[in-house]
C-alpha positions in Angstrom: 0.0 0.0 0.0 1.3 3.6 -1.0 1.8 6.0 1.4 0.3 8.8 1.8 1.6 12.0 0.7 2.2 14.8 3.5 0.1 18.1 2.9 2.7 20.4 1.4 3.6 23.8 3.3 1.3 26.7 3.8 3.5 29.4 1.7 4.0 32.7 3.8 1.3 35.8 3.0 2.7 38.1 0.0 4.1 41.3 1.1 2.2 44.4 0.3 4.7 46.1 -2.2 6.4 49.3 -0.7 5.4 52.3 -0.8 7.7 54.5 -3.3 9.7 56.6 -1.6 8.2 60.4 -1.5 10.5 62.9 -3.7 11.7 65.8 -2.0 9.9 69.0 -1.7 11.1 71.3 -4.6 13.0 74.7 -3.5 10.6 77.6 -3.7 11.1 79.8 -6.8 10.4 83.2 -7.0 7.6 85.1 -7.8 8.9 86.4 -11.1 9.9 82.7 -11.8 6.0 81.4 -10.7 4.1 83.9 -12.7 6.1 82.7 -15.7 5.4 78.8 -15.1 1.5 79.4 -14.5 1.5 80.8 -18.4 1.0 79.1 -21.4 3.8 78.9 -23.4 3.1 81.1 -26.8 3.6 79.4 -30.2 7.2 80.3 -31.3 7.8 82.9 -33.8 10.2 83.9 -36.0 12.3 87.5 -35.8 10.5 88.9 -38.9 7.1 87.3 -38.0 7.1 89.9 -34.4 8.7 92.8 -35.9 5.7 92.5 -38.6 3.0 91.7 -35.7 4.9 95.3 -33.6 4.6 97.0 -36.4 1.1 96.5 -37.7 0.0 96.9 -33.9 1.9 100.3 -33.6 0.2 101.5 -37.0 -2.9 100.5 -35.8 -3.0 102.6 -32.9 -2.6 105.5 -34.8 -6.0 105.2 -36.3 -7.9 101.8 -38.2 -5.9 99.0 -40.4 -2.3 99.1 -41.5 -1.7 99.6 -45.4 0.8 97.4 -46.7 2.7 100.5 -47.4 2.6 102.0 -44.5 4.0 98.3 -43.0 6.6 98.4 -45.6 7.6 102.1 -44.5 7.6 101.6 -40.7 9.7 98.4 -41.6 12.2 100.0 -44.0 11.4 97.0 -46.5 10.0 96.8 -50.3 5.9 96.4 -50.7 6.3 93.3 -52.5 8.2 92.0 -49.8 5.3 92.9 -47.3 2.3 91.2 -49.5 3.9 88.1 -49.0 4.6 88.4 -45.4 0.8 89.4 -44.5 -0.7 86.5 -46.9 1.7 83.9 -44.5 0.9 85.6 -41.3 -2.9 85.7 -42.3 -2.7 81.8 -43.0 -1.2 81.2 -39.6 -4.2 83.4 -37.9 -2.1 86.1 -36.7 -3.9 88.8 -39.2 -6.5 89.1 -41.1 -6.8 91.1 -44.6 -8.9 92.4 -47.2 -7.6 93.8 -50.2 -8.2 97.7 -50.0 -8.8 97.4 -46.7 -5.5 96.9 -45.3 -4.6 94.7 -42.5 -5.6 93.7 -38.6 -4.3 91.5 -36.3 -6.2 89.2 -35.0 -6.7 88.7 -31.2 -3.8 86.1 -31.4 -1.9 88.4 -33.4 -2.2 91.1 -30.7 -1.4 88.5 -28.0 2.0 88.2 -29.9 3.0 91.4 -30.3 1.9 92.8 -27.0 4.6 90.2 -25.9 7.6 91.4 -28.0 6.5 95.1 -27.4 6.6 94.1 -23.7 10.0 92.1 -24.0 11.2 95.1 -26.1 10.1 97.8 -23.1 11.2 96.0 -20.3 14.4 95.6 -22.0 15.0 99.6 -22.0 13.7 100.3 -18.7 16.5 97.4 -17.4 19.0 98.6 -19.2 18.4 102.3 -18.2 17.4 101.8 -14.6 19.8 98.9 -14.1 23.0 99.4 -16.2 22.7 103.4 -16.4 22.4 103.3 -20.3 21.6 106.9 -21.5 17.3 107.0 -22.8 18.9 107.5 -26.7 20.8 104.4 -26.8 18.1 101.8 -25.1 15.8 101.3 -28.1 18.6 100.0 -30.3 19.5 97.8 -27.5 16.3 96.6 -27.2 15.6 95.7 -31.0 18.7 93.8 -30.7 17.5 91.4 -28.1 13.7 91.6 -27.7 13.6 88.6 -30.1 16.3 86.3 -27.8 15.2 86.3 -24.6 12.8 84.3 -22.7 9.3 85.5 -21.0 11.3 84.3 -17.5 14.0 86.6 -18.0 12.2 90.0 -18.6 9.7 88.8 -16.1 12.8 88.9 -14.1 13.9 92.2 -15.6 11.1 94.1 -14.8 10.8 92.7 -11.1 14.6 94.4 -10.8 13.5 97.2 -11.7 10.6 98.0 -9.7 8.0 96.5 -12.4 7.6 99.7 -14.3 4.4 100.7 -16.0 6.4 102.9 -18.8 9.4 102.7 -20.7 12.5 105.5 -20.5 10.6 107.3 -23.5 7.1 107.0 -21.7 5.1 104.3 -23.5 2.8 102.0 -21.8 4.7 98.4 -20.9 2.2 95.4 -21.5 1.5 93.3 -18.8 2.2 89.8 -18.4 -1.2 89.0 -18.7 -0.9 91.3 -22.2 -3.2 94.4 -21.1 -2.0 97.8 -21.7 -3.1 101.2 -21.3 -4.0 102.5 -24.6 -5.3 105.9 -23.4 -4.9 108.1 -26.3 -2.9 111.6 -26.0 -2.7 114.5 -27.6 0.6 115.7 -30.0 2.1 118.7 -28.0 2.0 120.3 -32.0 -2.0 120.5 -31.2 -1.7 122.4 -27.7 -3.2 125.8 -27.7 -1.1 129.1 -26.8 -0.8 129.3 -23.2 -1.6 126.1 -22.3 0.0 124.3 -19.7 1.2 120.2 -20.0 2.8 117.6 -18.9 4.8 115.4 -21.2 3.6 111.7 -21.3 6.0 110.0 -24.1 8.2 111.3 -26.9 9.0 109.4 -29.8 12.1 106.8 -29.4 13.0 105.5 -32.5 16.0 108.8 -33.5 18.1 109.0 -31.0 19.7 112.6 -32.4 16.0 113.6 -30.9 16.5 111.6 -27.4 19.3 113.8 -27.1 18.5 116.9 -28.5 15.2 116.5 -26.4 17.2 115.8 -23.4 19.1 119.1 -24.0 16.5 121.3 -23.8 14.8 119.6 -20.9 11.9 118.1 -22.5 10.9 114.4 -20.9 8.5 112.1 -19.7 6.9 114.0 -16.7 8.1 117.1 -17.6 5.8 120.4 -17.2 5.6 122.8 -20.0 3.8 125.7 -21.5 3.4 126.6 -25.0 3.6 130.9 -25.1 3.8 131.8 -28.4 3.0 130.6 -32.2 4.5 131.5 -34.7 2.6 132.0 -38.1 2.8 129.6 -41.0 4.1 126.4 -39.1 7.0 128.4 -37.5 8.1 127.5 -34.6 6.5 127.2 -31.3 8.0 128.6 -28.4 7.9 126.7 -25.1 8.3 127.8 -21.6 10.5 124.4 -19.7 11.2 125.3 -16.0 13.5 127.9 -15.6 14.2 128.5 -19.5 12.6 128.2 -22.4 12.8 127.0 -26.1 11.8 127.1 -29.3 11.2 123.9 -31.4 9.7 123.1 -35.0 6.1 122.0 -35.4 7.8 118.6 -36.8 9.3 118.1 -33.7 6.7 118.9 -31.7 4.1 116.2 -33.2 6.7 113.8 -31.9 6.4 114.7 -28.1 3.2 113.5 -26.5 1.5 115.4 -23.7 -1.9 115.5 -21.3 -3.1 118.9 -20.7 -3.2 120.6 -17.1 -6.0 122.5 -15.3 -5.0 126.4 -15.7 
């Protein structure tokens, strides 16, 4: 007779499997560093793409849609050139155009060159405020490396800086979350005899003006008074703190100003 065959072993429970081990808690990053992470990151764009979007937005804001050659004179290029460029940007949404009608950005075009015209803005105010670059020099500066850095680093920029709400030259800087003050002001050229003003932004792109400007006092914040006309666009003669000046009508259109209570 066989024998029977022991009962084999009870096997030993499984172990539950470990718990993984828990990562360590990240360093905190600064604010300028958080605000940037919580953003979407923006499509890339080329160079020529966001000088195009800048400049269609800063013709705009004189007054309905950019002509294709007014684009191709704020951009120093041939019209041909420009027809191209706006048929591409219109097929990637960033404008849209009619023939005769000239051209608009659309609200993702403005998102994109509200963020070069802020990268290009914070850039100046850094480099005046931070590195003690003279206000005729910055823009150049500026043009040279709005397209290069990233959103982190002029968020950074700005938050050195006190995060300014102008530029050196007085023009609005975008917000992060791309709103800017678009309050309209009037050309110091328009300003009635004896009227009293305060400069809000002068024009930024000659820096012979910046400096000729800065010579006879004449800046962001600045109070003067316009006392005297001359006829037949001569020139207009302007009473700046202690002193006074005269300066062309020409000039004058380029300096910006919001009038004072007599």
């Amino acid at each position: 007779m066989t024998a029977r065959k022991g009962k084999s072993a009870a096997k030993p429970p499984a172990k539950p499997p470990a718990k993984p081990a828990a990562k360590p808690a990240a360093p905190p990053a600064d604010r300028a560093t958080d605000r940037a992470a919580e953003r979407p990151a923006p499509a890339e764009l080329t160079a020529p793409v966001e000088d195009y979007l800048k400049a269609i937005y800063g013709i705009e804001q004189g007054g309905g849609a950019a002509a294709t050659t007014d684009i191709a004179a704020k951009l120093a290029i041939a019209a041909p050139s420009v027809s191209g460029m706006v048929r591409r940007l219109a097929d990637q949404g960033l404008v849209s155009y009619e023939r005769y009608r000239g051209v608009r950005l659309t609200d993702s075009g403005r998102r994109a060159a509200l963020r070069t015209i802020r990268r290009h803005r914070v850039i100046e105010s850094y480099l005046a405020q931070a590195l003690g670059y003279p206000w005729d020099r910055v823009h150049a500066e500026a043009e040279r490396l709005e397209h290069a850095v990233s959103d982190e680093l002029v968020d950074r920029m700005a938050s050195a800086v006190g995060e300014p709400s102008t530029d050196p030259h007085g023009h609005p800087i975008p917000t992060r979350d791309g709103i800017i003050d678009e309050t309209r002001h009037r050309k110091l050229s328009d300003v009635s005899r004896g009227q009293r003003s305060r400069v809000t932004r002068v024009s930024d792109e000659d820096s012979e003006l910046l400096r000729y400007l800065a010579r006879i006092g004449i800046r962001p914040g600045v109070v003067v008074q316009l006392t005297d006309r001359a006829p037949f666009d001569g020139p207009l003669t302007l009473h700046v703190g202690k002193g006074s000046c005269q300066v062309g009508p020409a000039l004058a259109s380029r300096v910006l100003v919001e009038l004072l209570p007599d």
